[in-house]
C-alpha positions as CSV (number, residue, x, y, z in Angstrom):
1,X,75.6,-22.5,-20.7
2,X,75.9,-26.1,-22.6
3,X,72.8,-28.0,-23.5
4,X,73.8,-30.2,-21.1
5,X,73.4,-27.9,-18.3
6,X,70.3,-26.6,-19.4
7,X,69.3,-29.7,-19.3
8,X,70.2,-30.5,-15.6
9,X,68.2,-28.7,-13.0
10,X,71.8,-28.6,-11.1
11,X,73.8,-25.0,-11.8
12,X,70.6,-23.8,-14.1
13,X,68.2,-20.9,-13.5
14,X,66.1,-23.8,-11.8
15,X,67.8,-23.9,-9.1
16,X,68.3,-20.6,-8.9
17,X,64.6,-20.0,-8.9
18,X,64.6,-23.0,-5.8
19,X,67.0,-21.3,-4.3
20,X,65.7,-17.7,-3.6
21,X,64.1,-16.8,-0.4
22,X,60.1,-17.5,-1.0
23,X,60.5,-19.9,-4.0
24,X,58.8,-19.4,-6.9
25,X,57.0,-16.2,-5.9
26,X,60.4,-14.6,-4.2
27,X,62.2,-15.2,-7.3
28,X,59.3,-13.3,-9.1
29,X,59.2,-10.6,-6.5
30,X,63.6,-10.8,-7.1
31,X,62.7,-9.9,-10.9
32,X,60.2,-7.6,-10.9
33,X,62.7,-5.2,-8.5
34,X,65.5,-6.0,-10.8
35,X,63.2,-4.9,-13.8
36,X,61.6,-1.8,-11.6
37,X,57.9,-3.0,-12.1
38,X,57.7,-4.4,-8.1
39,X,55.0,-2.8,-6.5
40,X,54.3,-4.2,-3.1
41,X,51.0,-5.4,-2.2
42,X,48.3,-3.0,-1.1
43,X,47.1,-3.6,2.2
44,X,43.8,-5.2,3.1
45,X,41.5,-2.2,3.7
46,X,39.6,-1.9,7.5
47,X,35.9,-1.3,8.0
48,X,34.1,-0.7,11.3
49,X,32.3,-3.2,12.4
50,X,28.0,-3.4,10.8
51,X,26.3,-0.9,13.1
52,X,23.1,-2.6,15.1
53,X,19.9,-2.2,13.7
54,X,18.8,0.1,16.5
55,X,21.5,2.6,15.4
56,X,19.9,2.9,12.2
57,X,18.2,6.7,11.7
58,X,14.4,4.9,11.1
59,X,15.1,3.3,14.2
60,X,15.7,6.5,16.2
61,X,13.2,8.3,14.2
62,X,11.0,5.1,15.9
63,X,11.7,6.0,19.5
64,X,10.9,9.5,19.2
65,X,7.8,8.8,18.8
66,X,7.9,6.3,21.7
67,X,9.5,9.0,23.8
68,X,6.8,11.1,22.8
69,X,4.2,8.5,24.0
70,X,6.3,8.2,27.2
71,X,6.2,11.7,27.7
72,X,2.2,12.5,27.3
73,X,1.5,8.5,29.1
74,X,-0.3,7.7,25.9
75,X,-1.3,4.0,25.6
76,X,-0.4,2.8,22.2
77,X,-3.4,2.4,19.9
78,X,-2.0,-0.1,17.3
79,X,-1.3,-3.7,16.7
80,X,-4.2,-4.6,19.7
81,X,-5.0,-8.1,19.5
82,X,-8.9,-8.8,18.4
83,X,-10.6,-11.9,18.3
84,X,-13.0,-13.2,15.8
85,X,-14.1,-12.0,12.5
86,X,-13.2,-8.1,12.2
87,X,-16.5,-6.2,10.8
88,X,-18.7,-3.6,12.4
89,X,-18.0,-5.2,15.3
90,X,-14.6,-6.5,17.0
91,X,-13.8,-8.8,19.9
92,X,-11.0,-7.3,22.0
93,X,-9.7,-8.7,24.9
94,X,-13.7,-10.4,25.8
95,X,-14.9,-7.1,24.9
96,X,-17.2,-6.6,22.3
97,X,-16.4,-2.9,20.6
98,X,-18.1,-0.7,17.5
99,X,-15.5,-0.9,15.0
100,X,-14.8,1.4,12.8
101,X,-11.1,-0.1,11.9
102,X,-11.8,-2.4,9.1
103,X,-12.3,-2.4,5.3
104,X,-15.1,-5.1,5.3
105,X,-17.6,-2.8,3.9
106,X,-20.2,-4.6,2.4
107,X,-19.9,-6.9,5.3
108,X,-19.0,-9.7,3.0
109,X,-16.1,-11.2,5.9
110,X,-19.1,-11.9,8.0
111,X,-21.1,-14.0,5.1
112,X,-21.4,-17.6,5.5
113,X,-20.9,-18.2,1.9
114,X,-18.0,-16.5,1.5
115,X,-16.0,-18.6,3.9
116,X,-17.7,-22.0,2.5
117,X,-16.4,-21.4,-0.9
118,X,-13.3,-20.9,0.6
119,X,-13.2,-24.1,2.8
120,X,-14.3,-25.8,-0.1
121,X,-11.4,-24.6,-2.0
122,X,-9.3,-26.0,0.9
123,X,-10.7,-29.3,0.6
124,X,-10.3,-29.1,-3.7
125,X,-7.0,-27.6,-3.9
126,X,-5.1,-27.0,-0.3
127,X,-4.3,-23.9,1.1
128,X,-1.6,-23.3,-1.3
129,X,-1.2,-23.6,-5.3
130,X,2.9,-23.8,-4.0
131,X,4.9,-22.2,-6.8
132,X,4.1,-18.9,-9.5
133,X,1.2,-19.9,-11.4
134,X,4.0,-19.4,-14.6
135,X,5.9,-22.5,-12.6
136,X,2.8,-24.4,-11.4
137,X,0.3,-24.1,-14.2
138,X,-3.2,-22.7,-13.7
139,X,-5.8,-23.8,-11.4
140,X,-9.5,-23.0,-13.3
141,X,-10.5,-21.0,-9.9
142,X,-8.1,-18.4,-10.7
143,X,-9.0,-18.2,-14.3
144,X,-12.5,-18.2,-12.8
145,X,-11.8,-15.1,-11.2
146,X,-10.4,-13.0,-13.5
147,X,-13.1,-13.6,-16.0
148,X,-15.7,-12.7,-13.8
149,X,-13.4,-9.5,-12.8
150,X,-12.8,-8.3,-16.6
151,X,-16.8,-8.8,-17.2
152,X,-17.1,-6.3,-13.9
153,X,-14.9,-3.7,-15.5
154,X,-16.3,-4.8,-19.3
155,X,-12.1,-5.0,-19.9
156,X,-10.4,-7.7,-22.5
157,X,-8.8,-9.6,-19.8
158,X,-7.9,-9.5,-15.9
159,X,-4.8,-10.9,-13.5
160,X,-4.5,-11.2,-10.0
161,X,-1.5,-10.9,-7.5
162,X,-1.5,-11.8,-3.8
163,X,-0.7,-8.5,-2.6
164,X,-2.8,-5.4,-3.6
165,X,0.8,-3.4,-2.6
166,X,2.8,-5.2,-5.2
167,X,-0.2,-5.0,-7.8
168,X,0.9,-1.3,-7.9
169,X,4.9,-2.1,-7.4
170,X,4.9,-4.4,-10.3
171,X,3.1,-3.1,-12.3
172,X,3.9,0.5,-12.7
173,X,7.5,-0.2,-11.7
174,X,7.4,-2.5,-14.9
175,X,5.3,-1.0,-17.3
176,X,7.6,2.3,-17.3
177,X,10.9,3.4,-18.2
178,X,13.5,5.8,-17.5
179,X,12.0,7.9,-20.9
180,X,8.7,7.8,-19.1
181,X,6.5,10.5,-17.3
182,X,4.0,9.3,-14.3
183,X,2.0,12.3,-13.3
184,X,0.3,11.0,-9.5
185,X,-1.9,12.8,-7.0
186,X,0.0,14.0,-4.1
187,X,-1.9,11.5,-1.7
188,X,-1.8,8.4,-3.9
189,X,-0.7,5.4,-1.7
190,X,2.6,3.9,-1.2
191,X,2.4,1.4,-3.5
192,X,2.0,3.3,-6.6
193,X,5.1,5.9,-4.5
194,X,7.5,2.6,-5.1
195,X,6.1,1.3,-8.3
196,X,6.8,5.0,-9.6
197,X,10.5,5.0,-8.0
198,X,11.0,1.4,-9.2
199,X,10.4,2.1,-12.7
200,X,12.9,5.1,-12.6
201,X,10.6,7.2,-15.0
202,X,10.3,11.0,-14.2
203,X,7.3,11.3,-11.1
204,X,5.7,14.5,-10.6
205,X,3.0,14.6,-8.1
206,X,0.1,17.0,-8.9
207,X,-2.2,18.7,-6.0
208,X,-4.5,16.6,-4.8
209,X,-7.6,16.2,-7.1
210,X,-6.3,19.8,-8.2
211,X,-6.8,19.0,-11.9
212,X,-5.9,22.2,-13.4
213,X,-2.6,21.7,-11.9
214,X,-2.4,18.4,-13.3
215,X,-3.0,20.1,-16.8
216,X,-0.3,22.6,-16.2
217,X,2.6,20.2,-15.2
218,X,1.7,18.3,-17.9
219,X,2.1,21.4,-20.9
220,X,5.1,22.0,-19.3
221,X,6.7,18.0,-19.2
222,X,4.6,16.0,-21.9
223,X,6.6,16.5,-24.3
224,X,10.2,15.8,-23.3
225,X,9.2,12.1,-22.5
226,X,7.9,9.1,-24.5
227,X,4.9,7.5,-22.1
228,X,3.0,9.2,-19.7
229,X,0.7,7.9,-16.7
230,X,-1.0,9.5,-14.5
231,X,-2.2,7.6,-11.5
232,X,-5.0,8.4,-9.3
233,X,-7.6,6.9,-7.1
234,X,-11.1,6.2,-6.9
235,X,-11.6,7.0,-3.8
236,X,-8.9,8.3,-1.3
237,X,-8.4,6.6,1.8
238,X,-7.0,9.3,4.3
239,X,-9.7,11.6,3.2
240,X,-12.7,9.6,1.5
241,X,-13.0,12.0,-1.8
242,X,-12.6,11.4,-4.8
243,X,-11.4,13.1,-8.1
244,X,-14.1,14.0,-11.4
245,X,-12.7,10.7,-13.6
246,X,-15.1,12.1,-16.6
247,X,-12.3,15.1,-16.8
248,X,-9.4,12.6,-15.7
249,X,-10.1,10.9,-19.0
250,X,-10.5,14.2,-21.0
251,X,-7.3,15.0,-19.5
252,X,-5.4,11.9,-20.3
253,X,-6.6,11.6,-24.1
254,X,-5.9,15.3,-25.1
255,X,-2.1,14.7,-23.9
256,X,-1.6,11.4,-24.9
257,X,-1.5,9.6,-21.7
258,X,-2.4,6.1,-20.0
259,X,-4.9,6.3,-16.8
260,X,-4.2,4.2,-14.0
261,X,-7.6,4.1,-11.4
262,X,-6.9,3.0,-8.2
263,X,-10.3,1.4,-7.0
264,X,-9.2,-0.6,-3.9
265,X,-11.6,1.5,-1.7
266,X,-14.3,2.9,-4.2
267,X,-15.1,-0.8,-5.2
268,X,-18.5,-2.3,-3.7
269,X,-18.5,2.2,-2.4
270,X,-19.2,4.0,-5.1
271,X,-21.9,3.9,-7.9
272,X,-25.5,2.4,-7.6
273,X,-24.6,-1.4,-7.9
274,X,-21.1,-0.9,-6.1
275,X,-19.0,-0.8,-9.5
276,X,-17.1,1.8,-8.4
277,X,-16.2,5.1,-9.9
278,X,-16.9,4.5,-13.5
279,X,-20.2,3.7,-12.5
280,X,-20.7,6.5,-10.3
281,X,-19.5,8.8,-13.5
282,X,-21.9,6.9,-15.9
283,X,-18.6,6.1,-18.1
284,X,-17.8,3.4,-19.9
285,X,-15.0,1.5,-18.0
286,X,-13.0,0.9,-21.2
287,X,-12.2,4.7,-21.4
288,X,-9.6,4.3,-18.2
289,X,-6.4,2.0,-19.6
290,X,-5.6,0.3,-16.5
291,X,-8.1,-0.8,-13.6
292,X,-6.6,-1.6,-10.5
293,X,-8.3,-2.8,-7.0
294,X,-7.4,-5.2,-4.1
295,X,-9.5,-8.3,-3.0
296,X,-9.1,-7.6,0.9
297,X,-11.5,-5.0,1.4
298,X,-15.1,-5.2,-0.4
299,X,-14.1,-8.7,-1.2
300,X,-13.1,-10.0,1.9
301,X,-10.1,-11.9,0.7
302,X,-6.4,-11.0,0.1
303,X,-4.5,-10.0,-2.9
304,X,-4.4,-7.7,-6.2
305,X,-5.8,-7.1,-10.0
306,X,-5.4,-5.2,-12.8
307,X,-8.0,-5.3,-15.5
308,X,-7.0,-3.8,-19.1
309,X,-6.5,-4.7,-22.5
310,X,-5.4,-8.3,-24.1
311,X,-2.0,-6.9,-24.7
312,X,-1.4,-5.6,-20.9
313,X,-2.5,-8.1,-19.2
314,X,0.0,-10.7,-21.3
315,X,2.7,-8.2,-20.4
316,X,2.2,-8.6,-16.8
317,X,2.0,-12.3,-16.7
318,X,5.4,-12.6,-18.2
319,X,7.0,-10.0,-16.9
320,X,5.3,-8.3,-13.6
321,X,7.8,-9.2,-11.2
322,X,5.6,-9.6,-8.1
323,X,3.4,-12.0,-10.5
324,X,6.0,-14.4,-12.6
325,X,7.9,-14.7,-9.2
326,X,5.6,-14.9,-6.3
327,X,3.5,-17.9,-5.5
328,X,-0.4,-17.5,-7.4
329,X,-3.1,-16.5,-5.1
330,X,-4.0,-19.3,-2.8
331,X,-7.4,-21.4,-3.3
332,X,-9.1,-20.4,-0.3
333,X,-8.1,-16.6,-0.8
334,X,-9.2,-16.9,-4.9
335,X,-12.8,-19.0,-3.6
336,X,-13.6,-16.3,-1.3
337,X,-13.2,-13.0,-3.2
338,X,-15.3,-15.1,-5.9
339,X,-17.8,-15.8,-3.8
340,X,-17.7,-12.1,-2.6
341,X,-18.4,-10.8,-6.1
342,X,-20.9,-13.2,-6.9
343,X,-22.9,-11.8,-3.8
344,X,-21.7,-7.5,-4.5
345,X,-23.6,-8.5,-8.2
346,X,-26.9,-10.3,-6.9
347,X,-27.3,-7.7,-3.4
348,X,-27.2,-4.3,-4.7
349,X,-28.8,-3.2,-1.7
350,X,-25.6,-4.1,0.8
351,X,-24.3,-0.9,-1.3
352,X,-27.1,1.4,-1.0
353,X,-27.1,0.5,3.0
354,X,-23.3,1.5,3.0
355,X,-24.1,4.6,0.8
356,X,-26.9,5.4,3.7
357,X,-24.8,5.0,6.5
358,X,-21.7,6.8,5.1
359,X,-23.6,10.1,4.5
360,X,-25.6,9.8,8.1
361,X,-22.2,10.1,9.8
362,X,-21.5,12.9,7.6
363,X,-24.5,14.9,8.3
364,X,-24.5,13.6,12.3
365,X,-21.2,15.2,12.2
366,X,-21.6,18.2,10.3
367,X,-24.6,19.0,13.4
368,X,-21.9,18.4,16.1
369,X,-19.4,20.3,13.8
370,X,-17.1,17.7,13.7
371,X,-14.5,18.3,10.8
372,X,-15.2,15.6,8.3
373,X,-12.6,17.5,5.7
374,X,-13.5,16.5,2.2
375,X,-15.3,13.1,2.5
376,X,-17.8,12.1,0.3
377,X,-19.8,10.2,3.1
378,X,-18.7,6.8,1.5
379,X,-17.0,4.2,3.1
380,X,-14.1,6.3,4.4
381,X,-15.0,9.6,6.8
382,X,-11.7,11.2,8.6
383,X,-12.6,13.3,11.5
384,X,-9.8,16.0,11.7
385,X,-8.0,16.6,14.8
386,X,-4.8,18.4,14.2
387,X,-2.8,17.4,17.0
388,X,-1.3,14.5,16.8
389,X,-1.1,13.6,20.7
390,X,-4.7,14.8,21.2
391,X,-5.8,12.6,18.2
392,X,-3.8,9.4,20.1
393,X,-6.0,10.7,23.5
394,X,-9.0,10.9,21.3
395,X,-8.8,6.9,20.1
396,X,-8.1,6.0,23.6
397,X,-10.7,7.6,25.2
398,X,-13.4,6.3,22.3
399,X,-11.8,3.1,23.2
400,X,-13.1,3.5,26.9
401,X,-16.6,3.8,25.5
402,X,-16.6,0.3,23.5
403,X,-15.5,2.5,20.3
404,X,-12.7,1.1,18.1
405,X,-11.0,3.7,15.2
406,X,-7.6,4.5,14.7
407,X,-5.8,7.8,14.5
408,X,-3.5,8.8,11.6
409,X,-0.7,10.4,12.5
410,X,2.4,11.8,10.7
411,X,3.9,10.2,8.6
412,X,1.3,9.1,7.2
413,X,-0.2,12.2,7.3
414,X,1.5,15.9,7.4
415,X,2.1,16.5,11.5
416,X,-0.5,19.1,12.0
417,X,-3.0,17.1,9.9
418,X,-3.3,13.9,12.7
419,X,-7.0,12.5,12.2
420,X,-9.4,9.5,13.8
421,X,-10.4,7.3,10.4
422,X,-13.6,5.7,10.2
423,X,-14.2,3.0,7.9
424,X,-18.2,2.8,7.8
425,X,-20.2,-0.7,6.5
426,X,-22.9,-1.7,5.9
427,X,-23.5,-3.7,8.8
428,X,-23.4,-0.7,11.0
429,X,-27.0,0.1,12.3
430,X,-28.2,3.9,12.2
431,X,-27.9,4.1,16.5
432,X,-24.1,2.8,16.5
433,X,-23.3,5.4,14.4
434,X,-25.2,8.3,16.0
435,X,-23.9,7.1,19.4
436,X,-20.0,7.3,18.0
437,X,-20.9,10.8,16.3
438,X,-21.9,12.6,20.2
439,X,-19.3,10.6,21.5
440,X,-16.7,11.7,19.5
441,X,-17.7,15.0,19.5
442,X,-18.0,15.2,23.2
443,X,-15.1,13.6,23.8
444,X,-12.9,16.1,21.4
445,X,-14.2,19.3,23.5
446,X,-13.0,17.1,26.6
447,X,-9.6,16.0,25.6
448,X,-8.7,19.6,24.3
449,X,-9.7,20.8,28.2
450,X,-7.6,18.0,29.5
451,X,-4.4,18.7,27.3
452,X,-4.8,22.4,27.9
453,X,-4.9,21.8,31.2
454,X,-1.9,19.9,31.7
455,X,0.3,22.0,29.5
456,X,-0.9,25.1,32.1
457,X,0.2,23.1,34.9
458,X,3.5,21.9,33.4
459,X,3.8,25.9,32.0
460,X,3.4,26.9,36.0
461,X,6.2,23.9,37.0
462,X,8.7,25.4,34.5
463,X,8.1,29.0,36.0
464,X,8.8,27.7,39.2
């Protein structure tokens, strides 16, 4: 070929590339099989179509339990609509009830102070500080409340989150590592369950408040990891005990360990000014490494802390995820558990009245022989009932006499373990809780006739 043809696009490989069937990319194709390195295009893979959301296993798993209450004509017992401010007392469709469904124990939701600091807060700051408190700076209230939280545990330093679930998500899900070891009680609540799987370190559950067994898994595991935790709580919430913290701490220095206390019920409950369960051990509160507790039960607000050292608590604000990227805690919410703690400090003797009460349903239903499992006689007392539908009968029928409490029912609970929870204040008066006690235990004998009743009758259908 001449320089002159290469130079024309007339006769030259130019044309011949114009030429071929599918232009540029045919005389590519053309090549590539002359050269044996064509490999046709593979074809687009298929998928079925995104199933529906009712398809979904949970969602089955749902409606057996809905079939269930189809099947017995059970009435479902939660998400009722109340009115007004939820204490001892709840509003429910114009009908005042005894409730025993809330966590306002020192009967600090009812207090008119409480909600005048927060409608103060309103008025100062809005309803929301808008952004992460790492984005939007500080606002003195929340700094306010952490101060006055870390003098409450005698700890370095304090933070607060807006959710007392991602308190425990964040922070154990950040503060460990794959190398790690987190050594929880078998009932411990779900949030420290996700922080734990978050943090992909190596979670053993022990038997509940079985500290011997604690000690044993952790001779045979301490020493192939790096950190260790062991998580427990103050005071449990499905069964109102609570573990010996003076041997937790024994426990936890001898192997090396950090101790996570999860107070979010034993706060304003336990111990004689409502400290919680350092106070009711007579320890100091700088012997347990990490102090967590929520602001929506004693404190009658919404939200998360952790109280701790200098050093943790500058972790968390940089790199807790449900802190550095979730909004700060809004003003009214911050003015309201401050107000709260202010009034758990200077009226010791809401505590002692919740104290009182807690152990008079105990021993009212020790005399009915009611089975109150393991509870304390704090704020929490479960009233075992096995069954699951009988418990469901047994909250509906107390709901018939002006009683409101809840049954617990698998999964939160094992299947055959299905209880009625009462959360006890202090604003309950001795005759309310009498009057529940021989209710409920009158009304147990007479829902086990009933259901024993019908399953003869639907025994004698079958037989038929």
């Amino acid at each position: 070929m001449t320089s002159q043809e290469v130079g024309s696009r007339e006769g030259s490989w130019y044309d011949a590339v114009e030429r071929a069937p599918g232009g540029v990319k045919g005389a590519a194709r053309s090549l590539a099989k002359a050269l044996g390195t064509f490999r046709p295009a593979e074809a687009e893979p298929t998928y079925k179509p995104a199933i529906p959301f009712g398809d979904l296993h949970i969602f089955q798993s749902m409606n057996k339990h809905r079939a269930l209450q189809s099947m017995f004509a059970l009435k479902n017992p939660f998400y009722r609509v109340h009115d007004g401010r939820l204490g001892a007392i709840a509003l429910h469709e114009g009908r005042e009830l005894v409730n025993f469904a809330s966590y306002d124990y020192l009967g600090l939701n009812q207090e008119p102070a409480v909600a005048e600091a927060a409608k103060a807060a309103i008025d100062e700051g809005g309803t929301s500080v808008s952004a992460s408190r790492l984005v939007a700076g500080e606002r003195m209230l929340h700094r306010e409340l952490e101060k006055v939280l870390a003098d409450f545990y005698g700890s370095d330093a304090c933070l607060t989150f807006v959710s007392g679930h991602a308190t425990n998500v964040s922070t154990i899900g950040m503060l460990m590592a794959p190398e790690d070891l987190i050594l929880q009680d078998e009932l411990m609540h779900n949030s420290a369950i996700v922080g734990a799987k978050l943090s992909r370190a190596t979670a053993i559950n022990f038997r509940h408040n079985n500290l011997d067994h604690l000690e044993e898994v952790l001779r045979e595991n301490r020493g192939k990891h790096k950190n260790a935790l062991i998580v427990a709580e103050g005071l449990y919430s499905m069964d109102g005990d609570f573990p010996d913290l003076r041997r937790l701490v024994e426990i936890k220095k001898r192997y090396g360990c950090w101790l996570l206390m999860d107070e979010a019920h034993s706060l304003g409950a336990m111990g004689k000014t409502g400290r919680g369960s350092f106070e009711h051990f007579g320890l100091d509160p700088r012997e347990v490494d990490i102090w967590m507790g929520t602001l929506s039960k004693t404190l009658g607000s919404c939200g998360g802390y952790i109280c701790g050292s200098h050093d943790l608590i500058e972790i968390l604000k940089y790199q807790a995820p449900g802190f550095v990227y979730s909004v700060g805690l809004s003003p009214p919410a911050t003015a309201a558990a401050l107000a709260s703690l202010r009034i758990l400090k200077a009226e010791p003797e809401r505590v002692a009245k919740l104290q009182a009460n807690g152990q008079l349903f105990v021993e009212e239903a020790k005399k009915t022989s009611l089975d109150t499992m393991t509870s304390a006689g704090l704020s929490v007392v479960p009233v075992m009932v096995g069954d699951p539908v009988r418990a469901v009968r047994l909250a509906d029928r107390l709901l018939e006499h002006g009683i409101n409490a809840l049954p617990i029912i698998h999964p939160a609970v094992p299947m055959k373990a299905a209880r009625l929870r009462f959360f006890i204040t202090s604003k309950h008066t001795p005759d309310q809780i009498r009057n529940t006690v021989r209710i409920v235990a009158e009304e147990v004998v007479n829902v086990a006739k009933r259901q024993s009743l019908m399953e003869r009758a639907s025994i004698a259908v079958v037989a038929r």
